[in-house]
C-alpha positions as CSV (number, residue, x, y, z in Angstrom):
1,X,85.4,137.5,99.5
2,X,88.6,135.5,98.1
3,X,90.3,133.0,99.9
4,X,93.5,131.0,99.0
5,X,93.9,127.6,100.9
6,X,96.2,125.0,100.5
7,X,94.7,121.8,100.3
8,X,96.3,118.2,101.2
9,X,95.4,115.0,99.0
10,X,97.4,111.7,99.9
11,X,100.0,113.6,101.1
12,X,100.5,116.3,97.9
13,X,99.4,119.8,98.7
14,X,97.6,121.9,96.3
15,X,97.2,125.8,96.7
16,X,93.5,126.6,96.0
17,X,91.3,129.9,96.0
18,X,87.8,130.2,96.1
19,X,85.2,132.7,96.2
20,X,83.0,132.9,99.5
21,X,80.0,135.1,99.0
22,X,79.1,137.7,101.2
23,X,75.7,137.4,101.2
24,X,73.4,134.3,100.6
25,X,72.6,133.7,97.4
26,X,75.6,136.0,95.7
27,X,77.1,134.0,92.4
28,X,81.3,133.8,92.3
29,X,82.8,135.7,90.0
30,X,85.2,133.1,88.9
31,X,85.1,129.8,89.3
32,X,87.6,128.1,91.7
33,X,91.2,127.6,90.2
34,X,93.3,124.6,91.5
35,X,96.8,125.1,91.2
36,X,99.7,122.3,91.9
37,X,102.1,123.1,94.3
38,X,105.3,121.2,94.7
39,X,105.8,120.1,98.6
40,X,108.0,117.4,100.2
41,X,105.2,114.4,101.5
42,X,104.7,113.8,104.5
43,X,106.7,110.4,104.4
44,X,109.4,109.2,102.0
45,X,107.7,106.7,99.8
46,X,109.4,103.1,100.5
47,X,111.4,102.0,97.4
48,X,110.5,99.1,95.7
49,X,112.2,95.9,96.2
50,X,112.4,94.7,92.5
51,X,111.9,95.4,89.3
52,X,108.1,95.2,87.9
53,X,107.8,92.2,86.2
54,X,104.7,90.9,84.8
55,X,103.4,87.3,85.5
56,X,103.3,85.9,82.1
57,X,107.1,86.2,82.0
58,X,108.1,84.3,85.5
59,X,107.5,80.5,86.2
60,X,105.5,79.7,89.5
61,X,104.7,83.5,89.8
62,X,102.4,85.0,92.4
63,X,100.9,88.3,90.5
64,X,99.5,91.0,92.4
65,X,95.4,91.2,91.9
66,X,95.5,94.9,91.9
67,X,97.4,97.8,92.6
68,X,98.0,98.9,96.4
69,X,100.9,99.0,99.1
70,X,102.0,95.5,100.6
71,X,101.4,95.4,104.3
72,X,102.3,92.1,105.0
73,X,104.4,89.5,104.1
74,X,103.6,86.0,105.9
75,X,106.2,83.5,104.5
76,X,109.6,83.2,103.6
77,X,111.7,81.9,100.6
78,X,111.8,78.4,101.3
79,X,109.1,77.7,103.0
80,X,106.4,74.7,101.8
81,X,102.9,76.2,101.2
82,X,99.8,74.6,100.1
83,X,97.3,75.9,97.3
84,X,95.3,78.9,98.7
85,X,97.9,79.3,101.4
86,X,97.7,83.5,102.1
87,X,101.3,84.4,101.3
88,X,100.8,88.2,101.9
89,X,98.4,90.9,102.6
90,X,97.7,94.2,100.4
91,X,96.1,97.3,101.0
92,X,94.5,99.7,98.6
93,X,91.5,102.1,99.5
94,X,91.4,101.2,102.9
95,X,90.7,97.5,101.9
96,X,93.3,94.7,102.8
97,X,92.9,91.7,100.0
98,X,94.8,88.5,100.6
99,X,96.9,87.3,98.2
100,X,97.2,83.5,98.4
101,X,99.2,81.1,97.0
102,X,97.6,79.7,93.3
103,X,99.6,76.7,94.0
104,X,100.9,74.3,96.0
105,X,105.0,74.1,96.4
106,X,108.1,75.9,97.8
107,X,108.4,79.2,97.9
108,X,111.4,80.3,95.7
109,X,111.2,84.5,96.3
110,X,109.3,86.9,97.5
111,X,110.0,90.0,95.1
112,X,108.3,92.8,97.5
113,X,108.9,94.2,100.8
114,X,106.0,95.7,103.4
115,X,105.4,98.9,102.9
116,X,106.1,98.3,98.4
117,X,103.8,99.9,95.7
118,X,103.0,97.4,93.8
119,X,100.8,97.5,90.6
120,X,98.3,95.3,89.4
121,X,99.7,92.3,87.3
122,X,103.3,92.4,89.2
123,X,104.6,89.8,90.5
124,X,105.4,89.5,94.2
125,X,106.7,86.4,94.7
126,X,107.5,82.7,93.3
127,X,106.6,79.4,93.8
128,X,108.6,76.1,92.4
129,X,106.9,72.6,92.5
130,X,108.3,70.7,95.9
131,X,111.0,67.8,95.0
């Protein structure tokens, strides 16, 4: 017996037909074909704050350790942190990593908001030596 089902991954759906036999130990016929279907998600995807820009290329710059959504941001431009200070929190597989601050100073910017993409290597946020 055929089936078609439509399938949801992370918020994409994907229309997908398999073969259910109708008797134990009966082979498919064809294997299972995935096919992509285009579908609005279930929630607009927050827009980035910034442009990506990589860490190498920004003084004082607080580079993301991986790639995830931004869930929480706990200081604000202008505000004194010390080294190791947890500036923000990400989330990626279910996981929330700290990032903290490498260190210590002012911080000049935060270049992200909650609820950002961010990929690994960008830079979230700044931090100029204290006068």
């Amino acid at each position: 017996m055929i089936k078609k089902l439509r399938v949801t991954v992370d918020g994409k759906s994907y229309d997908v037909t398999v073969e259910v036999p109708d008797e134990p130990g009966a082979s498919a016929a064809a294997p299972p074909t995935l096919v992509d279907a285009p579908s609005a998600p279930s929630q607009p995807a927050p827009s980035q704050a910034a442009p990506i820009a990589k860490s190498g290329a920004v003084a004082g710059a607080v580079a993301s350790p991986l790639a995830g959504r931004v869930i929480a941001i706990l200081v604000t431009p202008g505000q004194e942190v010390k080294k190791g200070d947890h500036l923000l929190t990400l989330e990626a597989m279910k996981m929330n990593t700290a990032v903290s601050a490498p260190k210590a100073g002012k911080v000049a910017e935060i270049l992200t908001t909650v609820g950002a993409a961010v990929d690994e290597g960008q830079v979230l946020a700044r931090i100029e030596d204290s006068k």
